[in-house]
C-alpha positions in Angstrom: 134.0 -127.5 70.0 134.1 -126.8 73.7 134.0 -123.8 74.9 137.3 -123.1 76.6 136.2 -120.7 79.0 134.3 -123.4 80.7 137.5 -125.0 81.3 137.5 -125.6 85.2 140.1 -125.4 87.6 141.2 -125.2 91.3 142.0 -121.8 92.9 142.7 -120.9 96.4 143.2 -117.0 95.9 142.6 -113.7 93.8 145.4 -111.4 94.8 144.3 -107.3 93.2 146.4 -104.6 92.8 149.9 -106.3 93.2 153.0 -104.5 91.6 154.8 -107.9 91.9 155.3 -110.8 89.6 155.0 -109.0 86.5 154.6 -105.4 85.2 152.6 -102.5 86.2 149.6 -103.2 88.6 148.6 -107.2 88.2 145.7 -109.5 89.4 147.7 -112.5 90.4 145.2 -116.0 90.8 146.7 -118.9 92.9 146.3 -122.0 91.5 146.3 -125.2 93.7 149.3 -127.2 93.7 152.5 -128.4 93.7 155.2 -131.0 92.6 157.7 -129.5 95.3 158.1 -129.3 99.0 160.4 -126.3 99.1 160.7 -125.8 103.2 160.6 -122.1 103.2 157.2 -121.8 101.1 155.2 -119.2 102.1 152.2 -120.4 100.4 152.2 -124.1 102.3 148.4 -124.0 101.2 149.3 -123.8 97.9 151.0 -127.4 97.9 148.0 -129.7 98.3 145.4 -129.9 95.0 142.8 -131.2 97.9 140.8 -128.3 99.3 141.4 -128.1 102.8 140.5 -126.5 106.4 143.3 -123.6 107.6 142.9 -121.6 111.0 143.0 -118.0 110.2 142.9 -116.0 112.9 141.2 -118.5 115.0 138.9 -118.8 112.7 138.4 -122.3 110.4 138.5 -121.1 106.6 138.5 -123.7 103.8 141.6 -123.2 101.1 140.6 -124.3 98.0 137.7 -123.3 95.5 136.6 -124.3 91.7 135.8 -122.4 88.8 135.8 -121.8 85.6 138.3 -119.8 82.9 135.0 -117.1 82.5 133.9 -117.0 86.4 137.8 -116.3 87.3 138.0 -113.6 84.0 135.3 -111.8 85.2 137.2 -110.8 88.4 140.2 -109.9 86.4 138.9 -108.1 83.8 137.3 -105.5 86.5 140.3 -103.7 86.5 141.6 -103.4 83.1 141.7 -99.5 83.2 144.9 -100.1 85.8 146.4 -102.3 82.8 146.0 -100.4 80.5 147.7 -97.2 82.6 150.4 -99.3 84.4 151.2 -101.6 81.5 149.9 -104.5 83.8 147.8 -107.4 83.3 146.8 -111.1 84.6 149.6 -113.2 86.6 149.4 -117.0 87.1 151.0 -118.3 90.2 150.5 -120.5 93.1 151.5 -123.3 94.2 153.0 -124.6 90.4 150.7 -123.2 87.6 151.9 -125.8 85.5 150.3 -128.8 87.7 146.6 -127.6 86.2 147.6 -127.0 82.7 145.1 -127.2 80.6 143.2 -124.5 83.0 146.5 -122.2 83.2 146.4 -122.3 79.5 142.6 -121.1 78.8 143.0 -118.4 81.5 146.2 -116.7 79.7 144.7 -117.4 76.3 141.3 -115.8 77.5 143.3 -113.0 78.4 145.3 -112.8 75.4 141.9 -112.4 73.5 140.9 -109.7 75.9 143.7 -107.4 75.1 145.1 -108.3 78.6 149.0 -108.8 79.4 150.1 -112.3 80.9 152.6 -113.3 83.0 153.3 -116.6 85.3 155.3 -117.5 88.2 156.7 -121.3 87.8 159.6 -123.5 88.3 158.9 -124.8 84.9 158.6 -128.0 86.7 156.6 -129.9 83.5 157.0 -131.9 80.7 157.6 -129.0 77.8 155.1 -130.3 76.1 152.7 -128.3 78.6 154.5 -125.9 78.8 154.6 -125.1 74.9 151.0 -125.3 75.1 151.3 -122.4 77.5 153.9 -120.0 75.3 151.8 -118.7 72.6 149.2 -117.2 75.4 152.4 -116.0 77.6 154.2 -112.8 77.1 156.5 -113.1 80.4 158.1 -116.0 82.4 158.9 -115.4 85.9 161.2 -118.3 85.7 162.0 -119.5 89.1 165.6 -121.4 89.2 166.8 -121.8 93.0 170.2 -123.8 93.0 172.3 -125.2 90.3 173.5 -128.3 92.6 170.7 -130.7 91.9 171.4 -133.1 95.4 171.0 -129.5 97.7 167.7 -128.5 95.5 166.1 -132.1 96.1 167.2 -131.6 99.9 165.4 -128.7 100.3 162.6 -128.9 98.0 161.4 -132.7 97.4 163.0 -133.0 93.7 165.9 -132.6 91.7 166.6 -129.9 89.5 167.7 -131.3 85.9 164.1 -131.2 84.2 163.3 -127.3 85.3 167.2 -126.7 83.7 166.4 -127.8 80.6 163.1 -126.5 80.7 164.9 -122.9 81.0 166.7 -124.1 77.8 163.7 -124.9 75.5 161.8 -121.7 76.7 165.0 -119.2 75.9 165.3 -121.2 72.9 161.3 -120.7 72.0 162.1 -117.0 71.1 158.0 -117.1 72.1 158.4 -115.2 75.9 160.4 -112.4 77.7 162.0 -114.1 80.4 163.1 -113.4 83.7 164.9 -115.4 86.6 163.6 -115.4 90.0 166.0 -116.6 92.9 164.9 -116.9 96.2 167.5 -116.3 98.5 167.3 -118.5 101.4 169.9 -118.8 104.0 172.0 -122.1 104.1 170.6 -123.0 101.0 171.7 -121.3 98.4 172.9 -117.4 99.8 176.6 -117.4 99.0 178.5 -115.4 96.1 179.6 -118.5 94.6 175.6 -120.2 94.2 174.4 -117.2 92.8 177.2 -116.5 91.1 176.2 -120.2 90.0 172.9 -119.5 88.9 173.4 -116.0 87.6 176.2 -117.9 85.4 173.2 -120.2 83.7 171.3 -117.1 83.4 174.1 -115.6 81.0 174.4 -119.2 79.0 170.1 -118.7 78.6 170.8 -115.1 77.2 174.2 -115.9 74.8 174.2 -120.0 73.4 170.2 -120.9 73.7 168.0 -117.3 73.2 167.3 -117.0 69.5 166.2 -113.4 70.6 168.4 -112.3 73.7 166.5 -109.3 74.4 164.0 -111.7 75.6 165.5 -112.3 78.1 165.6 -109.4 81.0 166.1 -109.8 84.3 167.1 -111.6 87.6 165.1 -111.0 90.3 167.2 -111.9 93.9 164.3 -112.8 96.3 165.4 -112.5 99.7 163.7 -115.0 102.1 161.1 -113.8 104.3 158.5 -115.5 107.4 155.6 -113.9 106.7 154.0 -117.6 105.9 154.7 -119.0 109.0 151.1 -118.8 110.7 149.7 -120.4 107.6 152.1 -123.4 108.8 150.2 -123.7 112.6 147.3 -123.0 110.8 147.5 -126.1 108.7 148.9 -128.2 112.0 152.3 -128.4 110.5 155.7 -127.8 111.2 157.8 -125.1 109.7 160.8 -126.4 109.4 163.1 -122.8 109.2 161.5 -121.1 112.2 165.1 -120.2 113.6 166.6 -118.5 110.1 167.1 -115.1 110.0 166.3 -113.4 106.1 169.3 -112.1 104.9 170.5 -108.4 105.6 169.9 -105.4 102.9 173.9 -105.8 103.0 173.9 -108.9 102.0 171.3 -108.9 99.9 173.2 -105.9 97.9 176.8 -108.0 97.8 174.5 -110.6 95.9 172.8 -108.6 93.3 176.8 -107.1 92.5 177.6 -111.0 92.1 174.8 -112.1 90.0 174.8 -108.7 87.4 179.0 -109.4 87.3 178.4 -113.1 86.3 175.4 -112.6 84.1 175.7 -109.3 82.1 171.9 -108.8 83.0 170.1 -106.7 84.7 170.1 -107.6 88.8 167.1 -106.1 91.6 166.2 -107.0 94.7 162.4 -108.1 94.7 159.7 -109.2 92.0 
């Protein structure tokens, strides 16, 4: 048999020391690309599988390397002592984790046999097939869902939403994952009480008709939108398309997170 670890894949980061996307103090790899479009992406280098040229600080850097399950563990595994302190571990994200599946599954189960904690970012945006290849090698979904009106999500993002919906079905039915909802907030897309109230409303239908194990399923997570990508968009010589919108006030932010724990009976915080 092949050795998994030898499974090759397409990365354009290694991200130490986070204390987002997942528990505790997390390695987070970036896996090249993307099915979506979504115009406020802060990762715009993410969405291409190509490997490409970016200027970074007026400097040409190329965005896009390949390796293999062991050569990517070996970076991760470096800092296992914060792990096991912090409760951490590896996070997939990208980019869409699921567009490279067969190398998103080997890093997580190569982890898994190291004693390492996994967690992945995605839209979930996959035949399930892949993604139940992924679930017995994942022990927490950072599920993103990001409207529940599927003509404004393929507006803004490329696609409709209907397969990532039922995709949130089958992986709060799977009983096989803690899962958590990630909404980015973005303004004039989806930052009104009654859209998150929307989506928190889903949220609550995961946790009481599809969850075979409701404790499962934790959180939401209310992202508020940010331009911190928007060098990496006149780096690649393109346009970004919300240069003029504001991220949303702590205020607002706060009257949000009230809606979306009143609709859901979850847990509701501000950030990853």
């Amino acid at each position: 048999m092949e050795d998994y670890k030898q499974t090759k894949g397409r990365i354009f980061d290694i991200q130490k020391f986070s204390i987002h996307d997942g528990d505790g103090i997390r390695t987070i790899v970036f896996l090249k690309g993307c099915v979506l479009r979504c115009r406020w992406c802060c990762n715009p280098e993410s969405q291409e599988y190509t490997i490409q040229t970016m200027k970074v600080a007026g400097e040409e850097k190329t965005i896009g390397q390949d390796v293999t399950v062991e050569e990517v563990m070996k970076t991760v595994e470096q800092d296992r002592p914060y792990y096991y302190r912090s409760g951490g571990g590896l996070t997939l994200s990208g980019g869409e984790s699921l567009c490279q599946p067969a190398f998103a599954r080997d890093l997580l189960r190569a982890a898994k046999e190291m004693g390492i904690n996994t967690a992945m970012e995605s839209m979930g945006c996959a035949k399930y097939g892949v993604i139940e290849d992924i679930l017995p090698y994942l022990d927490h979904y950072l599920l993103d869902i990001k409207h529940m009106n599927s003509a404004k999500h393929k507006e803004f993002t490329g696609a409709g939403n209907e397969l990532m919906l039922e995709n949130a079905k089958k992986i709060a039915a799977s009983g096989q994952t803690r899962l958590s909802i990630r909404i980015p907030v973005i303004p004039a897309f989806n930052d009104t009480v009654e859209e998150i109230r929307a989506i928190a409303g889903f949220a609550k239908e995961l946790w009481g008709r599809y969850a075979k194990e409701p404790g499962l399923i934790e959180k939401i997570h209310l992202l508020p939108y940010h331009r911190l990508g928007q060098d990496k968009y006149d780096g690649l010589g393109r346009e970004y398309l919300m240069k003029d919108v504001l991220p949303p006030s702590a205020e607002h932010m706060e009257k949000l997170r009230q809606a979306a724990g009143q609709a859901s009976g979850l847990v509701c915080q501000i950030g990853g």
